[in-house]
mmCIF file of the N, C-alpha and C atoms, coordinates in Angstrom:
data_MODEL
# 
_entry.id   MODEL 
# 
loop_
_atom_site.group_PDB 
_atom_site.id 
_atom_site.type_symbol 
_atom_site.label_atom_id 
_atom_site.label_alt_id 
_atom_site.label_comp_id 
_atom_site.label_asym_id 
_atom_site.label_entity_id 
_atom_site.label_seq_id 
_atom_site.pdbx_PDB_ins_code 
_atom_site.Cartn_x 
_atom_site.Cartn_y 
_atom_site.Cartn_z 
_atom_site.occupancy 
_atom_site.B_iso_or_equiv 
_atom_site.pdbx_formal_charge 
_atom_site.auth_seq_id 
_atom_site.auth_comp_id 
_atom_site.auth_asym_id 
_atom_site.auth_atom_id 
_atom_site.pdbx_PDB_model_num 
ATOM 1   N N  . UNK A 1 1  ? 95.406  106.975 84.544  1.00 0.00 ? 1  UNK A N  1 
ATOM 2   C CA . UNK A 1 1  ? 95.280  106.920 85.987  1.00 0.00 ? 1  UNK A CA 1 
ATOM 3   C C  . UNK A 1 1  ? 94.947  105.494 86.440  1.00 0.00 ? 1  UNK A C  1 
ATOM 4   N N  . UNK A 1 2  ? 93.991  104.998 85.490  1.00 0.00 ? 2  UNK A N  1 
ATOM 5   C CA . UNK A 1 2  ? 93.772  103.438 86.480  1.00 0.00 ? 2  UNK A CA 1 
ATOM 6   C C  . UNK A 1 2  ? 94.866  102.363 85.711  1.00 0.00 ? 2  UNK A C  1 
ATOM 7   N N  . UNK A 1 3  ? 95.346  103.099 84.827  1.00 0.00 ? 3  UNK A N  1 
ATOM 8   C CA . UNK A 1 3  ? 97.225  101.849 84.517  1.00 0.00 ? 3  UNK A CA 1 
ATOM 9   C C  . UNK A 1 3  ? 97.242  102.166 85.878  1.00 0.00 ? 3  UNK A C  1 
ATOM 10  N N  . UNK A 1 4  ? 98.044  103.483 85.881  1.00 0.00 ? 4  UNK A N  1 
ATOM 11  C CA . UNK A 1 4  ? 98.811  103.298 87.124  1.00 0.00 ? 4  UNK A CA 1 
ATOM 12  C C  . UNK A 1 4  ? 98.583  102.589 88.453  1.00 0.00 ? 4  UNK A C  1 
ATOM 13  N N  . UNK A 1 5  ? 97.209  103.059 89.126  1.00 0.00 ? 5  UNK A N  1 
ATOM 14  C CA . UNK A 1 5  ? 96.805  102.352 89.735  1.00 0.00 ? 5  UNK A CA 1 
ATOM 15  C C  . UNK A 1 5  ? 96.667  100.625 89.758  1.00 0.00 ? 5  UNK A C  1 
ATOM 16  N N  . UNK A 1 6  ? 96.585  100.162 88.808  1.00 0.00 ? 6  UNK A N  1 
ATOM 17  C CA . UNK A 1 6  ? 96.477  99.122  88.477  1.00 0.00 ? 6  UNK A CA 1 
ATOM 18  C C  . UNK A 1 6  ? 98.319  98.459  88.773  1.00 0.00 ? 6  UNK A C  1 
ATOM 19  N N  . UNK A 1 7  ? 99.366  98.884  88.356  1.00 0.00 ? 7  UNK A N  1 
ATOM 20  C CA . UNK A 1 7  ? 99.963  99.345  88.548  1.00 0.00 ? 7  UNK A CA 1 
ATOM 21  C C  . UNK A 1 7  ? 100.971 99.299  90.140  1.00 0.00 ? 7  UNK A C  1 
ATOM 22  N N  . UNK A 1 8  ? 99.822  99.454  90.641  1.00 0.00 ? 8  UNK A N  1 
ATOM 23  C CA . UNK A 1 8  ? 100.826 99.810  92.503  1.00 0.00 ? 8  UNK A CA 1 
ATOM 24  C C  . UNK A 1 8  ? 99.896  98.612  92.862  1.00 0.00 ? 8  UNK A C  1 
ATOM 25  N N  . UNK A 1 9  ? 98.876  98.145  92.475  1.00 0.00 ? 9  UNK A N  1 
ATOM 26  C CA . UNK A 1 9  ? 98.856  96.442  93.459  1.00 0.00 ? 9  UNK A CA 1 
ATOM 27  C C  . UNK A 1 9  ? 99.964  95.695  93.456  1.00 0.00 ? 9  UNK A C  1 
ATOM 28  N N  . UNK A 1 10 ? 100.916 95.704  92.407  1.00 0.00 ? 10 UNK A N  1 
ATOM 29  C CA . UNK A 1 10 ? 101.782 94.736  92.580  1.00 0.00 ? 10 UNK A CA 1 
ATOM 30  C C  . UNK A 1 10 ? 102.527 95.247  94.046  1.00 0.00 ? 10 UNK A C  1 
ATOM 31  N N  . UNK A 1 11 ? 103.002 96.188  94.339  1.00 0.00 ? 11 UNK A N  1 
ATOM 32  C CA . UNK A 1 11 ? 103.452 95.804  95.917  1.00 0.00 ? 11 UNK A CA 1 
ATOM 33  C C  . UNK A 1 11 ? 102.736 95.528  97.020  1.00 0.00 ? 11 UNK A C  1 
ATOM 34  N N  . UNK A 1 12 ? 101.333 95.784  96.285  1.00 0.00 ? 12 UNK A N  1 
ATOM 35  C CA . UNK A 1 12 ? 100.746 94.945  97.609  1.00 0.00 ? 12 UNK A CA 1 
ATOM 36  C C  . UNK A 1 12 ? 100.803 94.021  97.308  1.00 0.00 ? 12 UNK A C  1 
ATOM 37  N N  . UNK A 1 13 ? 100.599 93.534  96.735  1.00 0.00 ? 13 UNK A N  1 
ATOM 38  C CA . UNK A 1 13 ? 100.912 91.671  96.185  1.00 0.00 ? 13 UNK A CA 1 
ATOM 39  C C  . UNK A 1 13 ? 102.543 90.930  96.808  1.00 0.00 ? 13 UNK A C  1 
ATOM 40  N N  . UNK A 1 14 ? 103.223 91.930  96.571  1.00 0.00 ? 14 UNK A N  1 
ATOM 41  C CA . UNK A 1 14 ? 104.562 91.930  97.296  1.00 0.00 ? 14 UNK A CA 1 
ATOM 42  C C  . UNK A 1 14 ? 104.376 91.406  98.675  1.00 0.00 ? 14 UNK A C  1 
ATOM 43  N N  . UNK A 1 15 ? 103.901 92.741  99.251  1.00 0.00 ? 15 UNK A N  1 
ATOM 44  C CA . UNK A 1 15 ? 103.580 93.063  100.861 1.00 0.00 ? 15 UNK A CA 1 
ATOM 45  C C  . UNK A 1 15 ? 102.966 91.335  101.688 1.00 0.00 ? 15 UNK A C  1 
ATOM 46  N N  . UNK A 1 16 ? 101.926 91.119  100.450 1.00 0.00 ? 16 UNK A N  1 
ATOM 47  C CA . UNK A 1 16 ? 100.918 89.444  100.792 1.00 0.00 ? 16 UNK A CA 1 
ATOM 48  C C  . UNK A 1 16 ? 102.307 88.517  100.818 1.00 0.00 ? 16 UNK A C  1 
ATOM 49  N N  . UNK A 1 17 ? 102.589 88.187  99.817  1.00 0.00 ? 17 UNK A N  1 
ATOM 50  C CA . UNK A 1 17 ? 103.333 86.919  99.398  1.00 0.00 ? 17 UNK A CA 1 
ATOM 51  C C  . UNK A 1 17 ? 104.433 86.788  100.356 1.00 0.00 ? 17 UNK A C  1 
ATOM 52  N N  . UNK A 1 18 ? 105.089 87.998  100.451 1.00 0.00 ? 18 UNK A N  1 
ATOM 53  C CA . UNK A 1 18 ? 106.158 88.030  101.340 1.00 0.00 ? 18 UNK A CA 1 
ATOM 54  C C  . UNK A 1 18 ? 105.943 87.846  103.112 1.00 0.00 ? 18 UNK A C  1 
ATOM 55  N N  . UNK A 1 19 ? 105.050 88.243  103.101 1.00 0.00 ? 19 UNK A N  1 
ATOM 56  C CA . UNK A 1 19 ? 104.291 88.231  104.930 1.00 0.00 ? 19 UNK A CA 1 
ATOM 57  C C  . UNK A 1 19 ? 103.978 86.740  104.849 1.00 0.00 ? 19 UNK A C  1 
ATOM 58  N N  . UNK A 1 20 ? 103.026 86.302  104.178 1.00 0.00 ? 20 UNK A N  1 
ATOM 59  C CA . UNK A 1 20 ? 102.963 84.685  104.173 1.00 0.00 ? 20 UNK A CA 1 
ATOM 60  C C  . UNK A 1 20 ? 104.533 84.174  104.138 1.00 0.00 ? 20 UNK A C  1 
ATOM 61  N N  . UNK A 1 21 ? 105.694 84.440  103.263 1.00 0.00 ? 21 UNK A N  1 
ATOM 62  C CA . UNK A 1 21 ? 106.613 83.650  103.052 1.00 0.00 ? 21 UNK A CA 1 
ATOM 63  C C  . UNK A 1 21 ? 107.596 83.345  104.613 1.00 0.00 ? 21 UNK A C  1 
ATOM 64  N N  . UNK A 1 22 ? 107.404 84.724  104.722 1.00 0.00 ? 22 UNK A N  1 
ATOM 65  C CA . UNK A 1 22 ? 108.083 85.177  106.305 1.00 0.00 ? 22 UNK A CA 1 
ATOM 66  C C  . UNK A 1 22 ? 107.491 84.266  107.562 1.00 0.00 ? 22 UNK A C  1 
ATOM 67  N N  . UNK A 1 23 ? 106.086 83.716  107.243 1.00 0.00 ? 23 UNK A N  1 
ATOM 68  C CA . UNK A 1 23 ? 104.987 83.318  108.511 1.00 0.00 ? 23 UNK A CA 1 
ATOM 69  C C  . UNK A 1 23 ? 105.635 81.710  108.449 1.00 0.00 ? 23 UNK A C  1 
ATOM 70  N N  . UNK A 1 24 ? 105.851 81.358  107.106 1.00 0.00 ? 24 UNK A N  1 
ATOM 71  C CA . UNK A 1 24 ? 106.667 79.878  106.414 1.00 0.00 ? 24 UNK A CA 1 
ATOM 72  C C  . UNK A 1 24 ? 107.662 79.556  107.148 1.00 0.00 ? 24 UNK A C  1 
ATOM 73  N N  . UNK A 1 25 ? 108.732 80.963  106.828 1.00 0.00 ? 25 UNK A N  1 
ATOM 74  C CA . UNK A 1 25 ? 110.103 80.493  107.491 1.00 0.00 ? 25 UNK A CA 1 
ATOM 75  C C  . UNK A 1 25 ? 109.812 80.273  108.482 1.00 0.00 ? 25 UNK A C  1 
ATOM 76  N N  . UNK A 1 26 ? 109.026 80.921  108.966 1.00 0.00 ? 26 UNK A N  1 
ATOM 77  C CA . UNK A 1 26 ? 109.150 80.806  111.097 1.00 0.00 ? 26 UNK A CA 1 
ATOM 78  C C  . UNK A 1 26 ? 108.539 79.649  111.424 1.00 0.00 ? 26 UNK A C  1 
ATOM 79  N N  . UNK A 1 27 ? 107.177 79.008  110.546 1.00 0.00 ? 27 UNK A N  1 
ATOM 80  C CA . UNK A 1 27 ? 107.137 77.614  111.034 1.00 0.00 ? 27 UNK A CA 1 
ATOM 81  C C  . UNK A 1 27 ? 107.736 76.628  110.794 1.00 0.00 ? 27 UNK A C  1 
ATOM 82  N N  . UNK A 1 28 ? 108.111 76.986  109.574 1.00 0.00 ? 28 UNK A N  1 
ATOM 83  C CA . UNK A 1 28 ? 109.680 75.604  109.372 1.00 0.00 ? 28 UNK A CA 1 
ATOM 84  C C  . UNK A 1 28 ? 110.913 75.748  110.196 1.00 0.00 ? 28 UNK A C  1 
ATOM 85  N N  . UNK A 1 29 ? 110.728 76.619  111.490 1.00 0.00 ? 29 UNK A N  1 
ATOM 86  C CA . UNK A 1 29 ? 111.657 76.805  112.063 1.00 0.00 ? 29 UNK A CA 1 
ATOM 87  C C  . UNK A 1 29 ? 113.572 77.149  111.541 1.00 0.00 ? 29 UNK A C  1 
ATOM 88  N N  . UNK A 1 30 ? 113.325 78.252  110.172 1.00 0.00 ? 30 UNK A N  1 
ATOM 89  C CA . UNK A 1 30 ? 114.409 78.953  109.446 1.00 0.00 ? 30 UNK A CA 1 
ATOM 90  C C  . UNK A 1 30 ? 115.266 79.603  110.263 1.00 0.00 ? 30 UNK A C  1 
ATOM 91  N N  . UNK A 1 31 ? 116.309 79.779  110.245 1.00 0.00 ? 31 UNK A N  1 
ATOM 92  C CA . UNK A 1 31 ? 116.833 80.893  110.570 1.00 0.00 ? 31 UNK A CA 1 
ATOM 93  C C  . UNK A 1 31 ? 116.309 82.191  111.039 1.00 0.00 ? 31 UNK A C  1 
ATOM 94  N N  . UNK A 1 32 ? 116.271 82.994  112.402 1.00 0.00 ? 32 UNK A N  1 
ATOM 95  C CA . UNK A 1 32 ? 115.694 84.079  112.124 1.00 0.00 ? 32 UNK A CA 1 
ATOM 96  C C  . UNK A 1 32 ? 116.081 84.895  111.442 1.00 0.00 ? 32 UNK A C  1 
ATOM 97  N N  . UNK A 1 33 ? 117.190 85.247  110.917 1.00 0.00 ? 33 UNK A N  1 
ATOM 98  C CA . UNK A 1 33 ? 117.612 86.318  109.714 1.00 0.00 ? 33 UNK A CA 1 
ATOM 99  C C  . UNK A 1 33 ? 116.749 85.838  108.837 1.00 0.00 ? 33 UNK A C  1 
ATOM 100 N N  . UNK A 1 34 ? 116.541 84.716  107.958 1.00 0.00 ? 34 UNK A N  1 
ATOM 101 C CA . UNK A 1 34 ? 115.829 84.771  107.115 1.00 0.00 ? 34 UNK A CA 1 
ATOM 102 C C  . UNK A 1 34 ? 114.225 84.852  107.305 1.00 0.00 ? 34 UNK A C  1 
ATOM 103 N N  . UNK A 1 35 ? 113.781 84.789  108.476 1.00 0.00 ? 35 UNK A N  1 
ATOM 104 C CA . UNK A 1 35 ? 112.466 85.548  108.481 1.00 0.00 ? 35 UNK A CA 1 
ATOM 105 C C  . UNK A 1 35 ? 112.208 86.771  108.836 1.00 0.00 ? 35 UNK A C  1 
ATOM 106 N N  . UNK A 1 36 ? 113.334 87.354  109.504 1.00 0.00 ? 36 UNK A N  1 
ATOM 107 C CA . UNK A 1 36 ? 113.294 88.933  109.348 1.00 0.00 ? 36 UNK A CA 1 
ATOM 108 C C  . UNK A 1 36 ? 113.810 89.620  107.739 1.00 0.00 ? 36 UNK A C  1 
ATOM 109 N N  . UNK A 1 37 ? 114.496 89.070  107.097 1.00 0.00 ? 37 UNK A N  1 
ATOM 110 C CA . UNK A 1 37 ? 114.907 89.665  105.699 1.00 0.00 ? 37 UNK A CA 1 
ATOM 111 C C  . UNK A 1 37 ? 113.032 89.441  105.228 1.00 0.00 ? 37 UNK A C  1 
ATOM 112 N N  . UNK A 1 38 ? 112.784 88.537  105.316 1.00 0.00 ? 38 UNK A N  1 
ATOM 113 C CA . UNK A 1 38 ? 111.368 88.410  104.289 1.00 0.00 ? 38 UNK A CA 1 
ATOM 114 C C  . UNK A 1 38 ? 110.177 89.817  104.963 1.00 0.00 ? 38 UNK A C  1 
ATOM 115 N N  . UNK A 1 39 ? 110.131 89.679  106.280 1.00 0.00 ? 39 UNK A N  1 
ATOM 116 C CA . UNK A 1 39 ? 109.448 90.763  106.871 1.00 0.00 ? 39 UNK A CA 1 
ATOM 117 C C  . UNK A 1 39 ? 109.973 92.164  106.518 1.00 0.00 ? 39 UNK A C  1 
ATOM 118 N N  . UNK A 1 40 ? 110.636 92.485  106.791 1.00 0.00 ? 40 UNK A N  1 
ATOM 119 C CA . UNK A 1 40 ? 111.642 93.967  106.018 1.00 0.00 ? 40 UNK A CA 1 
ATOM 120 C C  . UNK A 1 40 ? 111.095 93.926  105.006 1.00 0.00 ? 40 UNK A C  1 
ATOM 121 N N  . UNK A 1 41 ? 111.586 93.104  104.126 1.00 0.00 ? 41 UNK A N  1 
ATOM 122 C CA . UNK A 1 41 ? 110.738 93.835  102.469 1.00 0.00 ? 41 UNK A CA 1 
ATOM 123 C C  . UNK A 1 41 ? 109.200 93.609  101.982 1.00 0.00 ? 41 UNK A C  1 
ATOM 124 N N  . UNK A 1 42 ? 108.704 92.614  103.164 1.00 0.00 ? 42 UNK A N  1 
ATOM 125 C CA . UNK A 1 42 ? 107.001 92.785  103.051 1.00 0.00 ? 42 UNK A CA 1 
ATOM 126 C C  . UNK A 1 42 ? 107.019 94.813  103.835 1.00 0.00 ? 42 UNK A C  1 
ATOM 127 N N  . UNK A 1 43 ? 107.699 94.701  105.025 1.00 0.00 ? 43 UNK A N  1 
ATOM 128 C CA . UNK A 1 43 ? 107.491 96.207  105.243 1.00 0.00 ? 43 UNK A CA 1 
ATOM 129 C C  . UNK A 1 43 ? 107.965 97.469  104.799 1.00 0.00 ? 43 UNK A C  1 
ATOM 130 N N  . UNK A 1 44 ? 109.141 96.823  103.783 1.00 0.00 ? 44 UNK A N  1 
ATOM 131 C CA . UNK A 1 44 ? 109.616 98.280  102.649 1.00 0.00 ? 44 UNK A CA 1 
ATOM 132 C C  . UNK A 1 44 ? 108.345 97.921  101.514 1.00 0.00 ? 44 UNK A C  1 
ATOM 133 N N  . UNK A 1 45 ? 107.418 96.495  100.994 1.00 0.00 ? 45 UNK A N  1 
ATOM 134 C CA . UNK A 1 45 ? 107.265 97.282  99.831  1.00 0.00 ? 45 UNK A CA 1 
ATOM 135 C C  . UNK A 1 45 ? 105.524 97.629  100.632 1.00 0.00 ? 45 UNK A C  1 
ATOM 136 N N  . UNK A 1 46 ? 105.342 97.799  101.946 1.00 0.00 ? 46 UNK A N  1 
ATOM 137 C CA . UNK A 1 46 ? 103.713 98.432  102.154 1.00 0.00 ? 46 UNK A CA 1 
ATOM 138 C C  . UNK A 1 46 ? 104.333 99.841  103.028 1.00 0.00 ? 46 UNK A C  1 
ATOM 139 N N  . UNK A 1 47 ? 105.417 100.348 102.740 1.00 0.00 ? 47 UNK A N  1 
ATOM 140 C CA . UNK A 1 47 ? 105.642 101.697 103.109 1.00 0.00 ? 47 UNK A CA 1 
ATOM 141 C C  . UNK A 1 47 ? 105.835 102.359 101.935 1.00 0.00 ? 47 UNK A C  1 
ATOM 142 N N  . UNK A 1 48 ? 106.596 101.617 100.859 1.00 0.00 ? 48 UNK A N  1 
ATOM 143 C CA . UNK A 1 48 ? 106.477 102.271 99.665  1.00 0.00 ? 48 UNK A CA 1 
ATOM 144 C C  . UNK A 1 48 ? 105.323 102.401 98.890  1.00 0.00 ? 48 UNK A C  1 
ATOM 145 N N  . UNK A 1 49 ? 104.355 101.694 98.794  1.00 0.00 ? 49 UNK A N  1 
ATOM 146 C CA . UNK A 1 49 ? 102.615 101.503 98.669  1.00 0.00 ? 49 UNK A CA 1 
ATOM 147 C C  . UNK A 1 49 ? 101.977 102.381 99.052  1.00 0.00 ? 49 UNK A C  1 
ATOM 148 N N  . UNK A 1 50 ? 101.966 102.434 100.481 1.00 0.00 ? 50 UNK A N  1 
ATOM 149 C CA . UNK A 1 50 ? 101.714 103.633 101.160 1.00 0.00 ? 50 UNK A CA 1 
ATOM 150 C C  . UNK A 1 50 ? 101.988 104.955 100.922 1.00 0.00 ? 50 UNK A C  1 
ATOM 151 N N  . UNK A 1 51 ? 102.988 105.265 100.705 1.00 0.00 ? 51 UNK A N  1 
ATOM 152 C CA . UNK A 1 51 ? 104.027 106.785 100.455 1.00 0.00 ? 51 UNK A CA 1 
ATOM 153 C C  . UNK A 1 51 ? 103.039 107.360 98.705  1.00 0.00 ? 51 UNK A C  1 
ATOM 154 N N  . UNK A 1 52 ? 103.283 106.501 97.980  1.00 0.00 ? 52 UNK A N  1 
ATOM 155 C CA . UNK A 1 52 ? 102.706 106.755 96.813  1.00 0.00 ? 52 UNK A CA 1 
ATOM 156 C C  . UNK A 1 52 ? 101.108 106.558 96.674  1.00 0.00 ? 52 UNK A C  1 
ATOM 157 N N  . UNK A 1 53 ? 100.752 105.654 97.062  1.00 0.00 ? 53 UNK A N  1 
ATOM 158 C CA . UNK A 1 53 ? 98.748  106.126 97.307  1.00 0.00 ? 53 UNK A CA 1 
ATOM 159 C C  . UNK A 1 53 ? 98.965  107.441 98.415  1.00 0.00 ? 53 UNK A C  1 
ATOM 160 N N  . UNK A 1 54 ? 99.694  107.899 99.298  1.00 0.00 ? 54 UNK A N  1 
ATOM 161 C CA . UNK A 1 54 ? 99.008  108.994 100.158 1.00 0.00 ? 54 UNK A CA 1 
ATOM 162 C C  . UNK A 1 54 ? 99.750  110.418 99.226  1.00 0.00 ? 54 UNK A C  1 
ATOM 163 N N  . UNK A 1 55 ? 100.620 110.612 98.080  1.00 0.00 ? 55 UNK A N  1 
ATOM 164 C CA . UNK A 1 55 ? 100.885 111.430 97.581  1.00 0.00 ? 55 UNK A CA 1 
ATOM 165 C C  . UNK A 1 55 ? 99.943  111.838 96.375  1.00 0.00 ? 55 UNK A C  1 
ATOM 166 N N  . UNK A 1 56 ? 99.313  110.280 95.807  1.00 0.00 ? 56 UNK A N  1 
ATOM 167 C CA . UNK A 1 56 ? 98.266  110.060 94.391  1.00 0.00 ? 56 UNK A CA 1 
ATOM 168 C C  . UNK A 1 56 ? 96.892  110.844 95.191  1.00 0.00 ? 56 UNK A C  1 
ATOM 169 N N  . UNK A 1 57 ? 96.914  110.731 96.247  1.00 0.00 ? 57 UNK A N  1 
ATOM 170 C CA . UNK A 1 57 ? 95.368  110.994 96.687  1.00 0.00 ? 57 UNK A CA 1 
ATOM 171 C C  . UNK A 1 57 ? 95.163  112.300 97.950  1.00 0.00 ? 57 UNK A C  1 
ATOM 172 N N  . UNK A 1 58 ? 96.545  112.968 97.949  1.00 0.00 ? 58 UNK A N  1 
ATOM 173 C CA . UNK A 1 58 ? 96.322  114.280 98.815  1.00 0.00 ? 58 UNK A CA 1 
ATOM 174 C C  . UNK A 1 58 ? 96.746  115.230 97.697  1.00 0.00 ? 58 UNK A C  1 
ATOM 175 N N  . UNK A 1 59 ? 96.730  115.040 96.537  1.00 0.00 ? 59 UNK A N  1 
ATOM 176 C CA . UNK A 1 59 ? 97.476  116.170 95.805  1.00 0.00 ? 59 UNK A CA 1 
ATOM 177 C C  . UNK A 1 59 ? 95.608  117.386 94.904  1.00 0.00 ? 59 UNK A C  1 
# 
């Protein structure tokens, strides 16, 4: 149980790196596609984070 757990930080780690990377593009003034692609998958991997801690901990 605490592998696993241990385990699902990495998308929060995802969720961090990628929200900072996304905050980057926009002050280096990027493309907005490429700071919405980085936001999307900071927000697919803290919905997928989410989905699986609220299934690990209502069961």
């Amino acid at each position: 149980m605490l592998k696993f757990l241990a385990a699902m930080v990495i998308p929060l780690y995802v969720l961090v790196y990628t929200a900072l990377y996304g905050r980057w593009l926009t002050k280096r003034r990027a493309p907005a596609k490429a700071a919405a692609a980085a936001y999307a998958l900071a927000g697919l991997s803290f919905a997928v984070s989410a989905v699986i801690f609220w299934r690990l901990f209502t069961r």
